[in-house]
C-alpha positions as CSV (number, residue, x, y, z in Angstrom):
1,X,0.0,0.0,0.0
2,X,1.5,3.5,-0.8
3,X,-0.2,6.9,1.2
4,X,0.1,9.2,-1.3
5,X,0.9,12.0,1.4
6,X,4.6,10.1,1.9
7,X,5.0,10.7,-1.9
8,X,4.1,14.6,-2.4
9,X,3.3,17.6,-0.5
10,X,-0.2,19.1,-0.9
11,X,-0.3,22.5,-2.2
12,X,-4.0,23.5,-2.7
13,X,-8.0,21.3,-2.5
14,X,-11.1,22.4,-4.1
15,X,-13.9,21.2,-2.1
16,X,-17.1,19.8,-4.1
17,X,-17.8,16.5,-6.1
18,X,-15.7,15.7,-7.5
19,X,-13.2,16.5,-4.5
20,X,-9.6,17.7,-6.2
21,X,-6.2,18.1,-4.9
22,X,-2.6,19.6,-6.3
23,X,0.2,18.5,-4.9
24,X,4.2,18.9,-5.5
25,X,5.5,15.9,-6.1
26,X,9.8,14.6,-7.7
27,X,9.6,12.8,-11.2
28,X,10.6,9.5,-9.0
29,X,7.3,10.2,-6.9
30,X,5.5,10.6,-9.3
31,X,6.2,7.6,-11.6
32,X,5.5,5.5,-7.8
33,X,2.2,7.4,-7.6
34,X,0.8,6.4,-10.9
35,X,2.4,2.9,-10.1
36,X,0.5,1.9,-7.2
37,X,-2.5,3.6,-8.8
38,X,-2.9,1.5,-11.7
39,X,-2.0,-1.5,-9.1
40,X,-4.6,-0.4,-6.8
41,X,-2.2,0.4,-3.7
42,X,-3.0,4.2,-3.8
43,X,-4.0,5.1,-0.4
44,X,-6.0,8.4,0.2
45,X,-6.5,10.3,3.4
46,X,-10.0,9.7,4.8
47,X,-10.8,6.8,2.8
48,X,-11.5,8.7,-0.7
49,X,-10.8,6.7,-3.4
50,X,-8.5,8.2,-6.2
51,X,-10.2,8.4,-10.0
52,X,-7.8,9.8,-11.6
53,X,-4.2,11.7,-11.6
54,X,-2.8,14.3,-14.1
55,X,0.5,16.2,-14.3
56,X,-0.1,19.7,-14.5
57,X,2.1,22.7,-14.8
58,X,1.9,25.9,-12.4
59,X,3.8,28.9,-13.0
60,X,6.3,30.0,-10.3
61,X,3.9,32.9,-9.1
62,X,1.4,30.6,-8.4
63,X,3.2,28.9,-6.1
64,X,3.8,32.3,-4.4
65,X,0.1,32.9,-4.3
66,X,-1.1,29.3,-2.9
67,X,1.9,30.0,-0.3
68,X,-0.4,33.0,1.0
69,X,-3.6,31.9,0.5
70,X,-2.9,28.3,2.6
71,X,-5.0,27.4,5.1
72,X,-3.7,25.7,8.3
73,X,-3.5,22.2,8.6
74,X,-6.6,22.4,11.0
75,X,-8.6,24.2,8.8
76,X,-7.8,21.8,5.4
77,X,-8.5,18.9,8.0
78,X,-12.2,19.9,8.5
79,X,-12.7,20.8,4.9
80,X,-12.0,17.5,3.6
81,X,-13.7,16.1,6.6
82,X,-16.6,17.9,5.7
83,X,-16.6,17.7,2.0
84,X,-15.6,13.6,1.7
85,X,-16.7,11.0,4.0
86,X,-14.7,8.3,4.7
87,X,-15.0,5.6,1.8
88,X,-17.4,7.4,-0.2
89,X,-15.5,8.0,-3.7
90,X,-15.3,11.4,-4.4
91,X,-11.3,12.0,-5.4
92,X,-10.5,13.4,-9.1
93,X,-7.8,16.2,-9.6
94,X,-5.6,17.9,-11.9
95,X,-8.9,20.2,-13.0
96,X,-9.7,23.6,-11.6
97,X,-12.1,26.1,-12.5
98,X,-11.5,29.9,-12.4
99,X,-9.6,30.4,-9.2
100,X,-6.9,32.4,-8.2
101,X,-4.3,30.5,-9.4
102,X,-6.0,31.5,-12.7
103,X,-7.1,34.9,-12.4
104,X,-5.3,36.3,-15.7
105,X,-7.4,33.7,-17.6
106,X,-9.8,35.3,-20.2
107,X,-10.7,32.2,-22.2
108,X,-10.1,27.9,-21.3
109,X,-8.4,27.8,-24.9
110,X,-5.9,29.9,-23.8
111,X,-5.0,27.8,-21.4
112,X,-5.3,24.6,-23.4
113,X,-3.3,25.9,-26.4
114,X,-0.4,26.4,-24.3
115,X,-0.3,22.2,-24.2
116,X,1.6,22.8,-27.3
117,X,4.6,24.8,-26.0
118,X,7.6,23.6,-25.0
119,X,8.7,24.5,-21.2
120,X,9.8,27.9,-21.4
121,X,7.9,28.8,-24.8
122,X,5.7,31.7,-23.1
123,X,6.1,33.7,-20.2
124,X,2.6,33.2,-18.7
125,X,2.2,29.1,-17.8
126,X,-0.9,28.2,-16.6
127,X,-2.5,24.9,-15.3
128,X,-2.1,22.2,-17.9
129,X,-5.7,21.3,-17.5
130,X,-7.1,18.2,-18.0
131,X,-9.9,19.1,-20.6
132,X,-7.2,19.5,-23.0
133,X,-8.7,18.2,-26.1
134,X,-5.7,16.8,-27.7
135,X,-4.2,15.1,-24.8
136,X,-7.7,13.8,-24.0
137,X,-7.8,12.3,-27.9
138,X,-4.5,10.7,-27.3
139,X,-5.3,9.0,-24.1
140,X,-8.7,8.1,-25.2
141,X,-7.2,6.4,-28.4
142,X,-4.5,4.3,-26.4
143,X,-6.9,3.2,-23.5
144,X,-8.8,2.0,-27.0
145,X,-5.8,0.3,-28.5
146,X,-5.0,-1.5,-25.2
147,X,-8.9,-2.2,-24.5
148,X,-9.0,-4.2,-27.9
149,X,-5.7,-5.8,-27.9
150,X,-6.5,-7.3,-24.5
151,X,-10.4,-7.3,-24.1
152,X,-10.2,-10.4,-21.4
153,X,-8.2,-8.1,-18.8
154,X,-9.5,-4.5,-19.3
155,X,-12.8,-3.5,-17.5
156,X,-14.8,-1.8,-20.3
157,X,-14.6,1.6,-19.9
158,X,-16.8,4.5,-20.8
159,X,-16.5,5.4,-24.8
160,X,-16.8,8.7,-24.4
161,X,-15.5,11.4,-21.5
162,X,-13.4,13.2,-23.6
163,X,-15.6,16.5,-23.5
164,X,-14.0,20.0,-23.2
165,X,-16.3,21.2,-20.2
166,X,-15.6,20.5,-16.7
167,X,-19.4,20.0,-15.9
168,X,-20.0,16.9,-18.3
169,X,-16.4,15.6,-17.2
170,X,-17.9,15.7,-13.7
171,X,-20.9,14.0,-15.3
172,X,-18.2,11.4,-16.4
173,X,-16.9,10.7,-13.3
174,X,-20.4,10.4,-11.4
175,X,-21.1,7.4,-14.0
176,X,-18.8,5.4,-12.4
177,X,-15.6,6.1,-14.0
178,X,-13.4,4.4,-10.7
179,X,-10.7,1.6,-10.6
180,X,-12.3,-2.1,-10.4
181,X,-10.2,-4.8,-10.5
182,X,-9.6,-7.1,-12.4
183,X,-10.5,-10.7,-11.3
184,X,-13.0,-9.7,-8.3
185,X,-11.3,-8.7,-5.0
186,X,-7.2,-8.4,-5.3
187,X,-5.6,-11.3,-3.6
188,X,-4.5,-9.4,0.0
189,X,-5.4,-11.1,3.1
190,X,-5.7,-9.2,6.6
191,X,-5.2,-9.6,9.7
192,X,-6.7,-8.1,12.6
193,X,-5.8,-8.1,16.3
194,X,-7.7,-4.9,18.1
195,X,-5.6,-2.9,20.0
196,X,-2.7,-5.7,20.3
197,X,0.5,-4.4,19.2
198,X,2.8,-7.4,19.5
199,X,4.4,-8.0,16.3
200,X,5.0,-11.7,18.0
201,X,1.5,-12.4,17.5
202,X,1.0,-11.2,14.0
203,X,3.9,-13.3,12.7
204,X,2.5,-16.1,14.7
205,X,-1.0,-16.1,11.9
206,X,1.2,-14.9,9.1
207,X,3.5,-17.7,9.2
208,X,0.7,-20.7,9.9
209,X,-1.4,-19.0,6.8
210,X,1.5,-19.2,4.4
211,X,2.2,-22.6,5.6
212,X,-1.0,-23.2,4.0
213,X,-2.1,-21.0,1.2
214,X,-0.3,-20.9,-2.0
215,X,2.1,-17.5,-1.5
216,X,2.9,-16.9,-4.6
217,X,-0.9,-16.2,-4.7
218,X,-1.3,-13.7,-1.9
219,X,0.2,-11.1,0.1
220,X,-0.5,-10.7,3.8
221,X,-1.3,-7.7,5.8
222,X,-1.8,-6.2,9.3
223,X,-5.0,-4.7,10.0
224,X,-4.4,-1.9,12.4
225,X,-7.3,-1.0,14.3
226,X,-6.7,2.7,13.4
227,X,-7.0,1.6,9.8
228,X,-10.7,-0.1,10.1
229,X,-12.7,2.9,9.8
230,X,-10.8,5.1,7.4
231,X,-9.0,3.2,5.2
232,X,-10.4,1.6,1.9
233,X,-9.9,-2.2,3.1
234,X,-12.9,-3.5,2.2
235,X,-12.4,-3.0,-1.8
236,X,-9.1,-4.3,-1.6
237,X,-9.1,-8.1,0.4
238,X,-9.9,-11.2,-0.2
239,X,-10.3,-12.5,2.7
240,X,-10.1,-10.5,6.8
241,X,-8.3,-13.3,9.8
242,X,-9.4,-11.8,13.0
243,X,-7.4,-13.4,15.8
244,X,-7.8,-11.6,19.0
245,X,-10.4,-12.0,21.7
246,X,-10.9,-8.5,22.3
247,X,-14.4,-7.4,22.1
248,X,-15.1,-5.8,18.5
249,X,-15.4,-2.1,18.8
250,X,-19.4,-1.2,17.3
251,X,-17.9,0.6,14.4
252,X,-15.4,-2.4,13.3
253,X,-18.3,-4.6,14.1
254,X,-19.8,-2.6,10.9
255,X,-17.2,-2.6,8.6
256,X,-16.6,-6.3,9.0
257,X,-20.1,-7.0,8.5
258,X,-20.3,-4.6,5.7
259,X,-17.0,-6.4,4.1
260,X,-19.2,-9.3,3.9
261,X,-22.1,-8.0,2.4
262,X,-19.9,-6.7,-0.5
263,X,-18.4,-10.8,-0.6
264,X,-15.7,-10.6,1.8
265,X,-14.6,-13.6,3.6
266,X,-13.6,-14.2,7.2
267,X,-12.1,-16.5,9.3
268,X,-12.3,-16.0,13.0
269,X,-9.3,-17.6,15.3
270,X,-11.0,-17.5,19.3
271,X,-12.5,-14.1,18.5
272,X,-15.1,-12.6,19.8
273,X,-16.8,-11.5,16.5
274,X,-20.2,-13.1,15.9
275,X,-23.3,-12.0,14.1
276,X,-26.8,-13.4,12.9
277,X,-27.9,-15.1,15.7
278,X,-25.1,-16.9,16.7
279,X,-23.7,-16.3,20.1
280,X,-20.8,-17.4,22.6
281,X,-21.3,-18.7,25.8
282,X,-17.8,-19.1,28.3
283,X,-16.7,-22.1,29.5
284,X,-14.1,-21.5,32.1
285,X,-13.4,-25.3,32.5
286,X,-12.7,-25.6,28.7
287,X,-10.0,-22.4,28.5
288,X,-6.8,-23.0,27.7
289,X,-7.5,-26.6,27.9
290,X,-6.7,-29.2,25.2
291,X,-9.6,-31.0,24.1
292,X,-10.4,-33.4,21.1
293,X,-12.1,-32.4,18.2
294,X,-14.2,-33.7,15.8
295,X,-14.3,-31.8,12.3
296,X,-16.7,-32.6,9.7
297,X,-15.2,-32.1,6.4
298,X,-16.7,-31.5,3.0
299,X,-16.7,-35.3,1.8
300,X,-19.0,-36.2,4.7
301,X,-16.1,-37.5,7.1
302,X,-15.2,-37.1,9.6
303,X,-11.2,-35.8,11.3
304,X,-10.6,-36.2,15.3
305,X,-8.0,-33.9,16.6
306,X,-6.4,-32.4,19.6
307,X,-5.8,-28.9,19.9
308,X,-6.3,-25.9,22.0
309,X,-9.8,-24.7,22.5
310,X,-10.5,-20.4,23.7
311,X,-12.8,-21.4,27.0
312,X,-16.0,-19.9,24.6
313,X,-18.8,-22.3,22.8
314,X,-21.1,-21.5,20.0
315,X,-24.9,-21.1,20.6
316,X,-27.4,-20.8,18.0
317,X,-29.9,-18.4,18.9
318,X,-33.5,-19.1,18.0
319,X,-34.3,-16.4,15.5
320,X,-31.6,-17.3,13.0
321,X,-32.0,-18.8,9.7
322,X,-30.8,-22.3,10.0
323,X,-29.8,-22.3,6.6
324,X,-27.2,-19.6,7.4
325,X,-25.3,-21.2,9.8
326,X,-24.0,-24.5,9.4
327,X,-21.7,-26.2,12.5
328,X,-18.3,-27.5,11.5
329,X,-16.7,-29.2,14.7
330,X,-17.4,-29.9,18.3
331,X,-15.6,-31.3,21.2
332,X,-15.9,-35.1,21.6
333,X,-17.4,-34.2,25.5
334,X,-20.7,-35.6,26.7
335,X,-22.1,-31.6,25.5
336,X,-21.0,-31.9,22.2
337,X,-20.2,-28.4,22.6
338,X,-19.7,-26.4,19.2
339,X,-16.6,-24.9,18.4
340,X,-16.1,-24.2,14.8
341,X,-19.1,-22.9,13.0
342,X,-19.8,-21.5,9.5
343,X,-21.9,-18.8,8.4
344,X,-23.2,-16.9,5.2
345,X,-24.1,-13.0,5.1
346,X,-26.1,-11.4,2.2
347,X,-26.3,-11.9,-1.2
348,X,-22.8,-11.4,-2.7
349,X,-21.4,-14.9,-1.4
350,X,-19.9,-13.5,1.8
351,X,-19.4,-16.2,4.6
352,X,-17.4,-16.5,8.1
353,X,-15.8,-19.2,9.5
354,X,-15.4,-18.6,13.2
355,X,-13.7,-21.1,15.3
356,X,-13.2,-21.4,19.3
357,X,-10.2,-23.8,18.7
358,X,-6.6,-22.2,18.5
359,X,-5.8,-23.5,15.0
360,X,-3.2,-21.4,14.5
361,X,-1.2,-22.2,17.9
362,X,0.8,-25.3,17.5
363,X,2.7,-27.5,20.5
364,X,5.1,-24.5,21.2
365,X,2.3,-22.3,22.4
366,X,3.3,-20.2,25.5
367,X,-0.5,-21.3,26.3
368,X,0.6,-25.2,26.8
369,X,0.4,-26.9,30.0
370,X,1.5,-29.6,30.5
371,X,3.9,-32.6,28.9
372,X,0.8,-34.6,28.0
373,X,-1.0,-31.5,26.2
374,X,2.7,-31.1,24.7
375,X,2.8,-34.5,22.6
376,X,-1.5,-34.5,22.0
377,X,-1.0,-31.4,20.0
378,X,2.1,-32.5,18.3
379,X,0.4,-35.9,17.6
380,X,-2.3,-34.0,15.4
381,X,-0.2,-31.3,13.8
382,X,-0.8,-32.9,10.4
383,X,-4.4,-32.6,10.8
384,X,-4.4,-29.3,12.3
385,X,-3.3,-28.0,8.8
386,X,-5.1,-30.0,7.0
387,X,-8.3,-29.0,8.8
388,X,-7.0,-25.2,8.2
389,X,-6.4,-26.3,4.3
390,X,-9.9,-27.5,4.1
391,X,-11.1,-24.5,5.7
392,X,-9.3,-22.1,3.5
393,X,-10.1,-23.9,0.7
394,X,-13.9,-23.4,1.2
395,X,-13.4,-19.6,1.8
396,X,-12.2,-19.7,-1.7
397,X,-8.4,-19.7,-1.2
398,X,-6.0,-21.5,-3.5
399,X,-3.9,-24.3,-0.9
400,X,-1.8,-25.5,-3.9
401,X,1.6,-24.9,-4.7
402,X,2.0,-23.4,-7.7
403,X,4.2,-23.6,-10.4
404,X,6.5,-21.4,-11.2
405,X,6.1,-20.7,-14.9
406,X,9.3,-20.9,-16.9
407,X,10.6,-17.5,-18.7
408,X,9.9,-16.6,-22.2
409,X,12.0,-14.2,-24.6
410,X,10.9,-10.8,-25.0
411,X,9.5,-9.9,-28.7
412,X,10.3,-6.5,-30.0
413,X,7.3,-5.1,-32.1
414,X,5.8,-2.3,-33.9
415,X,2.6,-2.0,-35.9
416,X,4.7,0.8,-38.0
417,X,7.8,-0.9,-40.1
418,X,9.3,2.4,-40.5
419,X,9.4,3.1,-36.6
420,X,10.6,-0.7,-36.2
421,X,13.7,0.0,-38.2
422,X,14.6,3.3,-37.1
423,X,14.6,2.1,-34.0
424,X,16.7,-1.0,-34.8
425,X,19.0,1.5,-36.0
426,X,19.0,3.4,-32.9
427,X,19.6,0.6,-30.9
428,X,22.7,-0.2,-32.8
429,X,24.4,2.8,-30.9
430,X,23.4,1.8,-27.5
431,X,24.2,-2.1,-27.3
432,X,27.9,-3.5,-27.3
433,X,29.2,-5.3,-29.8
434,X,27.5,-8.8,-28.5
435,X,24.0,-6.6,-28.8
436,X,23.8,-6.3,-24.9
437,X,21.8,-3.6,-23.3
438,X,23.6,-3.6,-19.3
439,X,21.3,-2.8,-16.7
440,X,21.3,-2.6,-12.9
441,X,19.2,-5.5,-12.7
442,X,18.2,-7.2,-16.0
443,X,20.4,-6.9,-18.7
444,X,18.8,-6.6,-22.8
445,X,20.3,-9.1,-24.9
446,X,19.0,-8.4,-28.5
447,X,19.4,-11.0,-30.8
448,X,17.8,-11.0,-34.5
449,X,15.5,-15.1,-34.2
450,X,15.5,-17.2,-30.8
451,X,16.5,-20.6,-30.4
452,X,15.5,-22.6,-27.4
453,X,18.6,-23.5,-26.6
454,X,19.6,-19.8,-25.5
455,X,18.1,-19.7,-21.6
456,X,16.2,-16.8,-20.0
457,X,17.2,-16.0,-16.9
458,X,16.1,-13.1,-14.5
459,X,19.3,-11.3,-15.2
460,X,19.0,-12.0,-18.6
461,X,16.4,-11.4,-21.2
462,X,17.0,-12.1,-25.2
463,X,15.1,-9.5,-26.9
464,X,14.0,-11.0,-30.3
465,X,14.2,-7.9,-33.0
466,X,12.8,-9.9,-36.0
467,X,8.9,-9.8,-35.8
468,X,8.2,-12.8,-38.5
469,X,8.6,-15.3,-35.7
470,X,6.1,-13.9,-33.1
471,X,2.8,-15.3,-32.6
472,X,0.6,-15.3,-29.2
473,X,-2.5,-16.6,-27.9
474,X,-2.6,-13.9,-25.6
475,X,-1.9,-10.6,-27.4
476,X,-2.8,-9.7,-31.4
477,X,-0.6,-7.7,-33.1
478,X,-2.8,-7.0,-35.9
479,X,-5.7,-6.2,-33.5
480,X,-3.5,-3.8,-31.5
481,X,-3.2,-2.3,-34.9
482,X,-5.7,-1.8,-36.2
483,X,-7.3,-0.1,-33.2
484,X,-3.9,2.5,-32.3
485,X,-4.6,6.0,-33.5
486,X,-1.7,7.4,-32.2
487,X,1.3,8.9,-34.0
488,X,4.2,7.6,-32.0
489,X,3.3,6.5,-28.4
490,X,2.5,2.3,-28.6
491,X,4.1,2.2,-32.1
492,X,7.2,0.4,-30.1
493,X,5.9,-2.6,-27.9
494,X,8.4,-5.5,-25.7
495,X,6.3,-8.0,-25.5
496,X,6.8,-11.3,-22.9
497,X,4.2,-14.0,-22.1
498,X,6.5,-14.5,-18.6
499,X,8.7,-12.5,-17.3
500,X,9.8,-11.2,-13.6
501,X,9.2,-7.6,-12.9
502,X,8.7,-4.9,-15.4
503,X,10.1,-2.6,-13.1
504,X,13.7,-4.4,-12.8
505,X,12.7,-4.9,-16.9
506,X,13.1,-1.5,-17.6
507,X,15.3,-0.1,-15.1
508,X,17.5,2.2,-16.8
């Protein structure tokens, strides 16, 4: 996740819908801004979601001006407090209307011919403002171009928000126009333990939850309790692990409920969250006790297993929906107390699996007793993670290993031949004599046809130069073609069906 306030420093708001901000940000910053916004880790203040970022260009006086005119930090607090509610989407920027930062403006197409100029070219430069027609064209034409050439991936977007007014780009933005991703939710998991702040216990889940999932898959997070309320979570995770037995502030009790609703999954470890119905009932004689269990699993068996158990039970109460809740495991006692319980919420195919057994403490728990607890719990390790598979399986997760796919060659291309060649012959003055392009991290190897033989490292990418020999069954060349209406950006593609990081890729 990056906070965009660590990456530039504010210089002036505009309250209203949508909400805007200008801020100063390095070339570096920038480039790691628009990074982790097209990846989704772009973290606002007060939960506003971020629609859309643009480059502008403010003249030195201006700066002056907005230096004066700043309110205090107080005062800009309330105003975006006021304006934006936490989580409600109401971020654009880059746009401004008449202001004082634009008080020598007559006409807009003043302002957007000066798109034109080079740096320097006039005395007078004002806001490079988004309505500009031509830039619009050009962006709308490539978002095209990369829509067609990989319709699977890209949400659609709308066809047309390239007007010059402000109002019906406003309009354009209340449609909808907000990052989605791509496959459903992105593949974070959190974890959540209330006011605790040992970083003991958050390794603790982390490392049995990697022991299990695939983690290659998934990336694990800490859920701070400051976080709950104004932080955009519940768009971004898969799947919430609360593991404390705190109670559950009202207001996180919310969110968590309303994470489900939108098809979030959760897996309780001895917590004290509940809901529909279901309640917990304390068993002094139980706590900290180890106690067998026996776990129904999806096939209609059934596993018995040692482990741990919180002191609480499960209770249904009588005006839930029995179809809703669904028991898992109880202890093998003359009770037949419930322990591990499942539960659905709403229509979006959100469900909880809350368990009163510590699955994610193994023999080494501070919590164990005794010699004789010691060896019951190491006796059912195996099927203490295999009762955690299951269960993470069922919440959607992926518990296999995957395989690592194997590296391909990069394919140089170009829809223009003319642009392809130039090119090629600007590339024969910046490789060595062996057609090497040396880099920090991943060195350019360009060679005219690929043989097998050569291996593709991480340190080492061919780059094939002779198109003739490129074919996909991901990406269409003569698609991507026919759908460009640019005049030089996307005429020069590097193309890979697997490669390590883009970032190291083009470092350099």
């Amino acid at each position: 996740i990056v906070k965009w306030s660590d990456f530039c420093s504010p210089l002036a708001y505009k309250p209203g819908e949508p909400f805007k901000l200008i801020a100063e940000a390095s070339v570096d910053n920038f480039s790691s801004l628009g990074i982790a916004f097209l990846e989704d880790r772009l973290q606002m203040d007060n939960g506003m979601v971020p629609h859309r970022i643009v480059s502008v260009h403010l003249q030195e006086s201006a700066l002056k001006e907005l230096a004066q005119e700043a309110p205090s930090e107080e005062e800009q607090s309330a105003a975006m407090d006021a304006v934006t509610p936490a989580g409600k989407s109401g971020v654009g920027r880059g746009e401004e209307e008449k202001s004082k930062l634009e008080e020598g403006r007559e006409h807009e197409d003043e302002a957007t011919s000066l798109c034109d100029k080079e740096p320097g070219a006039g005395e007078h430069h004002h806001l490079h403002v988004f309505s500009c027609h031509e830039c619009q064209q050009l962006e709308n034409s490539t978002i095209e171009s990369l829509k067609f050439a990989s319709a699977e991936n890209i949400p659609e977007l709308p066809d047309d928000c390239s007007s010059q007014t402000e109002e019906k780009e406003d309009e354009c933005l209340e449609k909808g126009i907000k990052r989605i991703n791509l496959a459903g939710k992105p593949p974070n998991i959190l974890i959540y333990l209330g006011s605790e702040t040992a970083e003991g216990r958050f390794e603790q889940v982390k490392s049995v939850l990697r022991e299990c999932i695939d983690a290659d898959s998934y990336t694990i997070y800490q859920l701070h309790q400051e976080q709950v309320l104004k932080d955009p979570w519940i768009e971004n995770s898969l799947l919430l692990v609360i593991a404390t037995e705190e109670p559950i502030p009202e207001g996180s009790h919310k969110q968590f409920m309303k994470f489900l609703s939108e098809g979030g999954k959760i897996l309780g470890f001895s917590s004290s969250f509940t809901f529909g119905g279901v309640q917990i009932k304390h068993k002094n004689k139980l706590r900290k006790a180890v106690h067998e269990l026996v776990v129904s699993k999806k096939d209609s068996t059934e596993v018995k297993l040692n482990l741990l158990v919180s002191g609480c039970v499960f209770e249904q109460g009588m005006k839930e929906d029995p179809s809703r809740v669904k028991p898992l495991s109880r202890l093998n006692n003359a009770d037949k107390d419930t322990v591990i319980v499942h539960l659905t919420h709403g229509s979006s195919g959100g469900e909880a699996i809350l368990s009163q057994a510590h699955l994610e403490l193994d023999s080494n728990s501070m919590d164990v007793q005794s010699e004789e607890d010691f060896n019951l719990l190491k006796m059912s390790n195996s099927k203490r993670y295999e009762v955690l598979k299951e269960i993470l399986t069922s919440l959607g997760l992926s518990c296999e290993l995957s395989e690592i796919p194997v590296l391909t060659p990069i394919f140089l291309l170009s829809p223009d031949e003319e642009i392809h060649l130039a090119f090629l012959k600007w590339l024969e003055g910046n490789v060595d004599a062996e057609g090497l392009r040396a880099s920090s991290k991943v060195s350019l190897k360009f060679v005219s046809s690929w043989e097998s033989k050569v291996e593709v490292t991480p340190s080492l990418m061919p780059v094939v130069t002779e198109m003739g020999s490129f074919s996909s069954e991901h990406f269409s060349l003569k698609t991507y073609q026919q759908h460009l209406q640019t005049k030089k950006l996307g005429k020069i593609l590097l193309f890979s069906e697997v490669t390590t990081s883009t970032m190291n890729l083009l470092d350099g």
